[in-house]
N, C-alpha and C positions, 0 to 999 in steps of 0.2 A: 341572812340580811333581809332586809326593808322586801327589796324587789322580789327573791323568793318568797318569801310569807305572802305578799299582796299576788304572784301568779298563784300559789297552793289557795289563794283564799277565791280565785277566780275558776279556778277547776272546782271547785267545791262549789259556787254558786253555778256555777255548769252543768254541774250535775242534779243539783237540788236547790232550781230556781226558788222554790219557795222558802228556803231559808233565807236567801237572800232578803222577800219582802217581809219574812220577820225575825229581820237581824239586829230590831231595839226590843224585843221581845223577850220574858226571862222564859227560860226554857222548861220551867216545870208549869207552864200556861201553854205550852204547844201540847199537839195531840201527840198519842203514840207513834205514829208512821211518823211525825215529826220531827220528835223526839230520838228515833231511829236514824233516822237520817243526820240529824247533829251528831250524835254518836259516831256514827261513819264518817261524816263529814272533821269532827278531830281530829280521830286518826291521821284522814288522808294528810290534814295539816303539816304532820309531822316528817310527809313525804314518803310513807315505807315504801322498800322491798316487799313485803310480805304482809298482808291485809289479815288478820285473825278476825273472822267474824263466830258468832256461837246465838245463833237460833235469830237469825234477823226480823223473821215473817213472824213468829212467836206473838199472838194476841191481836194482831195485824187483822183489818179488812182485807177482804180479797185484792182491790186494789190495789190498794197498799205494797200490801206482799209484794203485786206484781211490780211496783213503781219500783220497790227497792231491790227485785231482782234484776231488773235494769240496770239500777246504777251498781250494781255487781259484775255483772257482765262488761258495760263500761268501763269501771277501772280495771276491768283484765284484762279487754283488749288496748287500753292504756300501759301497759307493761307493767303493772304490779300485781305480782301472785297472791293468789284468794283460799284462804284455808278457811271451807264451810263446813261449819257442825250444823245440820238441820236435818229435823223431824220430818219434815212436809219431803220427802221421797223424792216425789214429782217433779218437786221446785229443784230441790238439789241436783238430780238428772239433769234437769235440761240445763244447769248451768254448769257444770261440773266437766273438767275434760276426764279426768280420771274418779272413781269413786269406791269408796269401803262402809259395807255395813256392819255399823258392830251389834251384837247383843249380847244384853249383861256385861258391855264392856271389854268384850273380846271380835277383833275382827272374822267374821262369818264368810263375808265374800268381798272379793276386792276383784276390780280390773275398770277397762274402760268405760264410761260412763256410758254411753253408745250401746253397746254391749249388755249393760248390767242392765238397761231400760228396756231392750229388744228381749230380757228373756223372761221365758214364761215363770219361771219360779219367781223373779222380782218381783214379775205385774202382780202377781198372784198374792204370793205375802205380805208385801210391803206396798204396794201403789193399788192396792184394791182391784183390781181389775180380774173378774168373775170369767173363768173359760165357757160357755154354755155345757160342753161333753161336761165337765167336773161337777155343776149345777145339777145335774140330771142324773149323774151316776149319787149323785148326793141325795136324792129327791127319793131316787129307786132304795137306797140305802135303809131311806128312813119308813118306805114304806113296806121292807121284806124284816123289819126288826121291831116285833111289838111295843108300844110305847106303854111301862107299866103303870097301874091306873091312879098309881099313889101320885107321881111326876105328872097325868094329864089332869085331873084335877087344879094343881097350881099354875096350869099354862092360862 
């Protein structure tokens, strides 16, 4: 009815005040983050149980990224569940209660997100985050194994 669509339209300008001030605006003249946000802002329209998002941050300014990680975090502690496909690791952790990495398409490691951020194997592979010991047994590596002269040439 009337009065649900006009609250769903009020939680949606709650969240992403600036659609509200360009809500006579056609939407392929909004920016990406904007453009993002309407996206998600449909959905919620709809009211779900279960939010299906698939790469939000994708092309995103940093900002950006982080505005609409917000408003992800927000509709979850709103009571509607958030199923995130996202590249960016970091992002995904920290909003994620539980999380699975796939590769190739196959899940590699699954458990709680907490968990899967606190270990070194993640920070490592997947969140970039460099051990100093691993840096330095890597340093010593490369210098107990000759570089041949064909390969230092093109460096």
């Amino acid at each position: 009815g009337r009065a649900a669509k006009a609250a769903a339209l009020r939680r949606v300008h709650e969240l992403f005040p600036v659609l509200a001030d360009r809500a006579r605006q056609q939407a392929g003249l909004l920016s990406g983050g904007e453009q993002q946000m309407l996206a998600v802002g449909r959905a919620l329209m709809a009211a779900p149980g279960l939010l299906l998002l698939d790469e939000p941050s994708l092309g995103l300014a940093p900002l950006m990224a982080a505005r609409i990680a917000d408003a992800v975090r927000e509709i979850n502690a709103q009571g509607t569940a958030v199923l995130l496909v996202e590249q960016n690791a970091a992002l995904a952790l920290r909003l994620a209660s539980r999380a699975y990495v796939l590769e190739v398409g196959e899940v590699t490691l699954s458990g709680p997100a907490a968990e899967l951020a606190a270990s070194d194997e993640v920070r490592r592979r997947y969140l970039g985050v460099v051990d100093e010991d691993a840096a330095a047994d890597a340093d010593r590596a490369r210098t107990a194994h000759p570089v041949l002269s064909r390969w230092e040439e093109s460096r």
